[in-house]
DRENPA-3360 file (N, C-alpha, C; in nm, 2 decimals, always signed):
BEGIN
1 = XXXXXXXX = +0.55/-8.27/-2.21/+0.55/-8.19/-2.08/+0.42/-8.12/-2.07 ~ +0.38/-8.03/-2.18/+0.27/-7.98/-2.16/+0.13/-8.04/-2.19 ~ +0.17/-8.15/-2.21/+0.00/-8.29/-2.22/+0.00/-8.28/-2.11 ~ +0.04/-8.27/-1.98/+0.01/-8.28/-1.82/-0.10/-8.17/-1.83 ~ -0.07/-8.04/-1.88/-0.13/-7.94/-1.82/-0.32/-7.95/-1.91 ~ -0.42/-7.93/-1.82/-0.55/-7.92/-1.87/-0.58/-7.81/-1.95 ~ -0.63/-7.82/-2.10/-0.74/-7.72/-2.15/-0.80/-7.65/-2.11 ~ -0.91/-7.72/-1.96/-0.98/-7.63/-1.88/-0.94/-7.50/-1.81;
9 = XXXXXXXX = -0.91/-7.39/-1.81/-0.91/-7.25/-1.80/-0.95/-7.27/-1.61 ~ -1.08/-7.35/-1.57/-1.13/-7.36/-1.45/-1.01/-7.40/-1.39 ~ -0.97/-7.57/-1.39/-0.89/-7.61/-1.36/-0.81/-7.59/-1.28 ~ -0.75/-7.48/-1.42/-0.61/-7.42/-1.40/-0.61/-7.31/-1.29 ~ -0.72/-7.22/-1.26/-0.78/-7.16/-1.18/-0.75/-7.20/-1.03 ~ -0.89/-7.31/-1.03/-0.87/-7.39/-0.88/-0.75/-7.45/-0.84 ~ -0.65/-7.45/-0.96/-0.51/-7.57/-0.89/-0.40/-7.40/-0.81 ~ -0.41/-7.26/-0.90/-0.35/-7.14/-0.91/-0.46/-7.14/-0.76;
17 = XXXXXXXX = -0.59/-7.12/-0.70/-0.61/-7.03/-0.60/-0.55/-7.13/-0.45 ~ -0.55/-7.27/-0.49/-0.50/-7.38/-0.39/-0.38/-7.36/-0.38 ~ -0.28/-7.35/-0.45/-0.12/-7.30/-0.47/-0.06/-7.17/-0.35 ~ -0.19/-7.08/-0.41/-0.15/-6.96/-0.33/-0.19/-6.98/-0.18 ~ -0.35/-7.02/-0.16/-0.37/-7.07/+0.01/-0.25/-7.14/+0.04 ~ -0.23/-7.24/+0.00/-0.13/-7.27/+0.08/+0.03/-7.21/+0.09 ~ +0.07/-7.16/+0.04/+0.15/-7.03/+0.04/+0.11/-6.94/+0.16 ~ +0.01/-6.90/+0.10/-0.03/-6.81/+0.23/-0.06/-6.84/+0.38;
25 = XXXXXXXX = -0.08/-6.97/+0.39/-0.11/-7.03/+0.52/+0.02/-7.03/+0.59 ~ +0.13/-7.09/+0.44/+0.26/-7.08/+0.53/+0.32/-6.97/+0.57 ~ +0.30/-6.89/+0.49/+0.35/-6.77/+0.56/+0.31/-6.74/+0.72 ~ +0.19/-6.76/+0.74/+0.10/-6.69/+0.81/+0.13/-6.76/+0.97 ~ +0.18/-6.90/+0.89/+0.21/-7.00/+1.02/+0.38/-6.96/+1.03 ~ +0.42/-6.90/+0.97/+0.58/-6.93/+1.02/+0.61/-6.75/+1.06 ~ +0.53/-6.64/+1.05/+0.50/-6.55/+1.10/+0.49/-6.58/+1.24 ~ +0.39/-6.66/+1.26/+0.31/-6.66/+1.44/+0.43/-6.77/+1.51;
33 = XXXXXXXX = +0.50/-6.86/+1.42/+0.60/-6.93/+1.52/+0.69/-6.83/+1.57 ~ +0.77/-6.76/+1.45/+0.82/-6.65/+1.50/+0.84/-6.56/+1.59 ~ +0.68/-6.51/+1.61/+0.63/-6.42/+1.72/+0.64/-6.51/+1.84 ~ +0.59/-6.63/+1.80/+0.57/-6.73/+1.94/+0.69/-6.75/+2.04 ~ +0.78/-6.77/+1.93/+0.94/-6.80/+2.02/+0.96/-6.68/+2.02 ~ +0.97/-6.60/+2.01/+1.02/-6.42/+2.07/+0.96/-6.42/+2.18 ~ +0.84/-6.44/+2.23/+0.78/-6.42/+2.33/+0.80/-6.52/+2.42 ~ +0.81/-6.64/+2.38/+0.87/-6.79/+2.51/+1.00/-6.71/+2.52;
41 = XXXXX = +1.10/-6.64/+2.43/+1.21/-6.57/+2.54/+1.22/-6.49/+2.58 ~ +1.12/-6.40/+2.63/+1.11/-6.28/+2.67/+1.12/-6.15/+2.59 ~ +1.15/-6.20/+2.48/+1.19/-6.07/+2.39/+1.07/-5.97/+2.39 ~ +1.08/-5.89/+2.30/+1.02/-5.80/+2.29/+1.04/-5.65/+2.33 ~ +0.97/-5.56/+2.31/+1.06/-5.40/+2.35/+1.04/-5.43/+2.48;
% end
């Protein structure tokens, strides 16, 4: 199981800061759909 994972320290790095972008992107995109369809129905105060 753990032969998959690389020695390199870098690696492991760049695959952890790609993980989180995309994490964060999703958030960020399902945030603004959210807001988007509130506002196609009028909502809001």
């Amino acid at each position: 199981m753990f032969d998959l994972l690389p020695d390199d320290p870098v690696i492991i790095a760049i695959v952890l800061i790609l993980l989180s972008l995309i994490f964060f992107t999703y958030l960020l995109l399902r945030r603004t759909i959210l807001e988007f369809r509130d506002g196609m129905r009028g909502g809001g105060r």
